[in-house]
MISETI-860244 format. One record per residue (C-alpha): residue in three letters; y, x, z. Coordinates in pm, whole numbers, plus 50000, padded with zeros to 5 digits. Layout:
residues N
AlaYXZ ...
END
This chain:
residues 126
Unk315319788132818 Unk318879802732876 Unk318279843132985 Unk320689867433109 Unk323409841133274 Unk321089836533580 Unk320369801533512 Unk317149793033350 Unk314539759833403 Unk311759743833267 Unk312539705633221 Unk310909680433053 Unk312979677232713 Unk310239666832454 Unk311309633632329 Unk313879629332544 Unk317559624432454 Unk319579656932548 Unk323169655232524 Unk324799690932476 Unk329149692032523 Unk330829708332247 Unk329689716731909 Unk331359755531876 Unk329159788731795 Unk328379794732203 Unk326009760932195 Unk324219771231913 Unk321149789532068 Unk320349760032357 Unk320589733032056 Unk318039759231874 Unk316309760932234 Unk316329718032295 Unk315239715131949 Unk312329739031963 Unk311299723132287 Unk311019691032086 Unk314279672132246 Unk315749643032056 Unk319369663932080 Unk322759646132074 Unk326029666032043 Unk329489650932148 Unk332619672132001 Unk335519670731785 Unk334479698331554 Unk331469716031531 Unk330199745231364 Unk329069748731038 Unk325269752031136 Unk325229718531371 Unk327219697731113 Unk324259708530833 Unk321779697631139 Unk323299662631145 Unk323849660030773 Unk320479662630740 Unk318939640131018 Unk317889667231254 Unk320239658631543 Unk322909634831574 Unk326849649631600 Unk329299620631783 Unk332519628231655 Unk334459609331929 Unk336189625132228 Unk333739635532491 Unk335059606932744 Unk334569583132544 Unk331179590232431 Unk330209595932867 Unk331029564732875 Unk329439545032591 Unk326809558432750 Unk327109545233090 Unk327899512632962 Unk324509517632739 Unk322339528833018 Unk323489524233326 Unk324199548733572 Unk321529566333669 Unk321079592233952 Unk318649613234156 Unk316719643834160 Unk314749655533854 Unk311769657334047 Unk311599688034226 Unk314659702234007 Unk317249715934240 Unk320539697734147 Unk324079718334311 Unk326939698534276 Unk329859681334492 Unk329789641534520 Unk325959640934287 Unk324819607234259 Unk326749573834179 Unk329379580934379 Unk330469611434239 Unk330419596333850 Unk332779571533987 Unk334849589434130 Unk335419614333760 Unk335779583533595 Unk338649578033828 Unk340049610433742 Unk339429606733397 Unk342869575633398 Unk346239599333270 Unk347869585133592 Unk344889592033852 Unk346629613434178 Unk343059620434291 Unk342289657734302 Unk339569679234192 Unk336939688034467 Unk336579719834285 Unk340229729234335 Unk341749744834691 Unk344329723034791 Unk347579737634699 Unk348939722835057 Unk346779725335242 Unk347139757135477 Unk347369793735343 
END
């Protein structure tokens, strides 16, 4: 559990696969966290500090070295795409479901126009 930010949740995690983004210092106590709650925990980045690469080396979680993209969607071609509520877990968001992980994979393409719906337009009026 994740205190102080606002933002805390009880999910079911034991066993389960848990994929955390990024692999610098500021993950390091929710991969403790996942780990303690007995999640099977996955980390996608580049780099990674010193304390998750010693995790990986020795079996304890597994580090994917390969760009973040890529490894969203290895996984989607895995698994599936998979959507809905958590249960009774609220889940905010823009575009949630399979409609809105189609449209970011659009956006992920170097020449995609589409724009962010996080983002004001920048013409649309002042």
């Amino acid at each position: 559990m994740v205190s102080g930010r606002g933002f805390a949740a009880e999910l079911p995690v034991r066993g389960r696969r848990v994929l955390v983004v990024g692999g610098g210092d500021g993950v390091l106590g929710r991969v403790a966290a996942l780990r303690d709650a007995g999640a099977d925990v996955h980390v996608a980045a580049p780099t990674a500090a010193a304390s998750i690469a010693d995790l990986a080396e020795r079996g304890l979680l597994r580090w994917d070295r390969r760009a973040v993209t890529a490894h969203m969607i290895a996984v989607l071609e895995e698994h599936g795409v998979v959507t809905g509520m958590a249960r009774d877990a609220f889940s905010p968001g823009l575009l949630p479901g399979a409609g809105g992980i189609a449209y970011q994979l659009l956006r992920l393409h170097p020449d995609c126009t589409l724009r962010s719906v996080l983002l004001p337009d920048p013409g649309g009026p002042a």
